[in-house]
N, C-alpha and C positions, 0 to 999 in steps of 0.2 A: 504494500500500500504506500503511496504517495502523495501526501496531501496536500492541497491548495497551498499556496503562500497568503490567501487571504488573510486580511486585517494585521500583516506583519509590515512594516514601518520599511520603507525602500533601504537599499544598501546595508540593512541587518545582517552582525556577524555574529555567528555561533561557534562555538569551542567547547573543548572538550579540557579533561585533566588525564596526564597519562602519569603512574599506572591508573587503569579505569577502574579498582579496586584493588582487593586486599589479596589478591593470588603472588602467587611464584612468578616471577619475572625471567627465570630460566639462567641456565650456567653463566652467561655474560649479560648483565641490566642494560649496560649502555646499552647494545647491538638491540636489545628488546624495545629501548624508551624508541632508537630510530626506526624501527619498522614499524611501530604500532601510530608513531608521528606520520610517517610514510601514509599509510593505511588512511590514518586521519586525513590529510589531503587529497586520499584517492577517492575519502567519502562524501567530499564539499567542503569540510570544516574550516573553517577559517584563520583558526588558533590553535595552538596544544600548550598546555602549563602545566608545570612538574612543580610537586608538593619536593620541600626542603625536608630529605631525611639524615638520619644519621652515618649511614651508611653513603648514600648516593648524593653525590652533593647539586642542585635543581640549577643552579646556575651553570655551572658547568656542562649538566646535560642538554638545558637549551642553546649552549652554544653549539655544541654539538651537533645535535637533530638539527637545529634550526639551519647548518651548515650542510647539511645532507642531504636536507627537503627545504629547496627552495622555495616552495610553493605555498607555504603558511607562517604565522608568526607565531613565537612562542615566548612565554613569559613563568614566571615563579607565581607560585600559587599555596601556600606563601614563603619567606625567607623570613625568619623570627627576627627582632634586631637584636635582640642579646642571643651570645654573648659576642658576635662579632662589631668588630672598630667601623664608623661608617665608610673610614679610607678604605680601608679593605673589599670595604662592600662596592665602591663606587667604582675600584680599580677590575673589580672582577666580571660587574654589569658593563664598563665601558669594552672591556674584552670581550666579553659578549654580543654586544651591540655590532664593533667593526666583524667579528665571525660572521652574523647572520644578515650582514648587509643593512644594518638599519630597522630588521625586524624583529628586536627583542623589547619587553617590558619585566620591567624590576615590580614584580608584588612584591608589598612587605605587611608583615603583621605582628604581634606581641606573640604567638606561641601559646604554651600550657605552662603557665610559674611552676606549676608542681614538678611537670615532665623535664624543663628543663633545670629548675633544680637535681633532681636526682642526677640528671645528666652531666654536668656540667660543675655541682657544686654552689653555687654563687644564688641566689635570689636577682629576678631582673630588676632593673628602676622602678617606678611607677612607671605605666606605661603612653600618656599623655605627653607629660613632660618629655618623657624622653623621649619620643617620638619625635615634638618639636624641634630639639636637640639636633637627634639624628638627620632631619628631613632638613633643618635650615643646612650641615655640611653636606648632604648630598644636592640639595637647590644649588649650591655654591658653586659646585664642582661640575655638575653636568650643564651648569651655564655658565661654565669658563670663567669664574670668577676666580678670586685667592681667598682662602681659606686663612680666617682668621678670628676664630669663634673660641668663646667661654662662655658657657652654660651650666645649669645646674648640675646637668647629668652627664656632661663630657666637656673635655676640652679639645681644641684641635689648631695648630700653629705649625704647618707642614712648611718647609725649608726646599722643597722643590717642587714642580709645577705636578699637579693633579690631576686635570683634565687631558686626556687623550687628543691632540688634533686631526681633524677630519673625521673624526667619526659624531653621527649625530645623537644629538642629548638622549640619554633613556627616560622614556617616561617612568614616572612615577606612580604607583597605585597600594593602596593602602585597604586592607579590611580592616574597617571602622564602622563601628556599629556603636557604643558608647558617646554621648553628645559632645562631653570635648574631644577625643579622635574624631570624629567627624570634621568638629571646625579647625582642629588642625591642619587635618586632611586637603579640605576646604580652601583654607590660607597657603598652602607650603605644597600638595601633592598634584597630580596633572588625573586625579581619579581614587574611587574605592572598586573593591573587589570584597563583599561580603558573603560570607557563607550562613545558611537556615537563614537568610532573612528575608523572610517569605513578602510577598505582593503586597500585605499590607502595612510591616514595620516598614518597606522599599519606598511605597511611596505616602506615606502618612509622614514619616521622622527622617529618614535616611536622604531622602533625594533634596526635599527642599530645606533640609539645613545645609547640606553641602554646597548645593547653587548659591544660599544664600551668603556664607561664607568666601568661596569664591568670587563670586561678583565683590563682595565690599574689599577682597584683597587685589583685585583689579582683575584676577586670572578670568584665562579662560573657561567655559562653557565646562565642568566636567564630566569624565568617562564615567560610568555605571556599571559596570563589570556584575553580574548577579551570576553567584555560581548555586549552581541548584541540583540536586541528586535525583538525575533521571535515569528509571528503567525503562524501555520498551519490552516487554514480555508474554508470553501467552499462559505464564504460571503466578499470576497477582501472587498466590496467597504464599507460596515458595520465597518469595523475591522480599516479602512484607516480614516475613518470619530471619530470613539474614540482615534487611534492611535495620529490623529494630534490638539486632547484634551486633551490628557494626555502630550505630548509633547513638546508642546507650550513653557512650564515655562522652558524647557532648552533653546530658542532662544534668552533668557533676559540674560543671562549667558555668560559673555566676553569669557572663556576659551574656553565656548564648541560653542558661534559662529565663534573662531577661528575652530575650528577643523570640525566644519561643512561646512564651507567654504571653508576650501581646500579638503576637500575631494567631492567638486565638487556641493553639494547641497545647498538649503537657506532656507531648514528649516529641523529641528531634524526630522520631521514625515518621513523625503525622508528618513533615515537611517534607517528606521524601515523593516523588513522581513517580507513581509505580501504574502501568498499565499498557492501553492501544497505543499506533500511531495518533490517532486523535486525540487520545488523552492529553499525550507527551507536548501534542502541539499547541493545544487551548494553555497548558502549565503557563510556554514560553510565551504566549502571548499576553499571557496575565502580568508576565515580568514585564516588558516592553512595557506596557498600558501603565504599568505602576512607575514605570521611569527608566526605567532599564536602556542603556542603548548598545548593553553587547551581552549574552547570555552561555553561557559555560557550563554543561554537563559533567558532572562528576557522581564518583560512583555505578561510570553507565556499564561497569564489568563486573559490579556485584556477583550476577547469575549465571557469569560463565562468558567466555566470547562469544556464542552464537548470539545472545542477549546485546552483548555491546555491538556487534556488527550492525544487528537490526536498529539499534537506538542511535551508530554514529549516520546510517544512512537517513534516516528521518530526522536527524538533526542538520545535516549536509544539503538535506533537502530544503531545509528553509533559509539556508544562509545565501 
């Protein structure tokens, strides 16, 4: 089945997150993130973004894939800011950027403080402030300016040139769901990229604090990245029974059982898109309607790859 593009917004891009879930990535990950990238471009999709693990590092792999498959753009979905330096961060996304010719985007987000405590040791900042922090030396660097910041939560006084020449700025995109990340976001980033934040937190609180925020900081118009966990399947109740397994561990999550809560449900698994091709397509059009102006499947390998095949081509279809 192939459905209309009716009542989808012209020039709408769809993407996708690779992995497309929680399987085996097989003997070698890179060689798996590029063909499943590959795959993704051969389905219509317009994007592919890799989740920051600890193993696999997401920046690196979209330069990578992005480098291999000319034919889409790929971005981090997301890259925690602690515990890395923003230098560090700016130098690896501007790496990034000259690999895949101009088509990379830096998502950044705060992480799990628990997850990466254990990980790591350290407690992050608060993660407002620090954001601002971060986002003023990466604003700095990827518009060629000199770096010469003291803030609360870092400092930063680099002794030789930062920016990369000739390659162009990385946009910036931030999952912000919290009102001041939002107007940070707003103020300092080129977009948000949130996760559960279903049609109605999207466009009730999320979309016009950010526009509002932008406009008074002069910026442009921002991106709306809505990443959403869709299945296309012929086994709902299969897919509904892993969905609210995999799911679970954002309900422990203060941020996102705010944003679950108001967008009407009491657990993460309700935000999940499980059904037809038309199901799948009404979800994304409700995003759009709600502000949305780019839409990202995740989660679409939940139920195995016959499932993500059928879900990348009905997402390929609308972009």
């Amino acid at each position: 089945m192939r459905p209309a593009r009716d009542g989808l917004a012209p020039g709408v891009t769809i993407g996708v997150t690779i992995p497309a879930g929680l399987g085996d990535m097989g003997p070698n990950a890179v060689d798996a993130y590029v063909q499943h990238t590959r795959e993704a471009a051969g389905s219509g999709l317009t994007s592919a973004w890799y989740p920051q693990l600890l193993g696999v590092d997401a920046i690196t792999v979209a330069a990578i894939a992005g480098r291999e498959v000319p034919d889409i753009s790929v971005g981090t979905s997301v890259v925690p800011l602690h515990p890395r330096y923003p230098l560090l961060l700016a130098s690896l996304a501007q790496t990034a950027q000259a690999s895949t010719g101009g088509r990379f985007v830096l998502g950044l987000g705060a992480g799990s403080n628990p997850l990466l405590r254990k990980a790591y040791g350290t407690n992050a900042p608060p993660f407002a402030q620090h954001l601002r922090d971060y986002l003023t030396v990466l604003r700095t660097v990827f518009d060629g300016g000199q770096v010469a910041f003291a803030g609360q939560t870092l400092r930063s006084h680099p002794q030789t040139p930062t920016t990369v020449e000739g390659v162009d700025p990385v946009p910036l995109l931030v999952a912000a769901m919290g009102p001041k990340a939002v107007r940070v976001t707003g103020e300092l980033a080129d977009g948000t990229l949130p996760f559960l934040a279903g049609p109605r937190v999207l466009g009730e609180r999320i979309v016009p604090r950010l526009r509002a925020a932008a406009a008074a900081a002069g910026r442009p118009v921002p991106r709306i990245v809505a990443l959403v966990p869709i299945i296309v399947t012929s086994d709902v109740d299969s897919a509904r029974e892993k969905a609210a397994e995999a799911f679970a561990f954002y309900d422990d999550i203060p941020s996102y059982q705010r944003v679950i809560t108001e967008n009407g449900a009491s657990h993460a698994r309700e935000l999940a898109v499980i059904g037809d091709e038309d199901t799948a397509a009404a979800a994304v059009r409700s995003y759009l309607d709600a502000g949305a102006t780019e839409v990202v499947g995740t989660q679409t390998g939940l139920t195995g790859d016959e499932d993500r095949r059928r879900t990348w081509r009905l997402l390929g279809s609308l972009s």
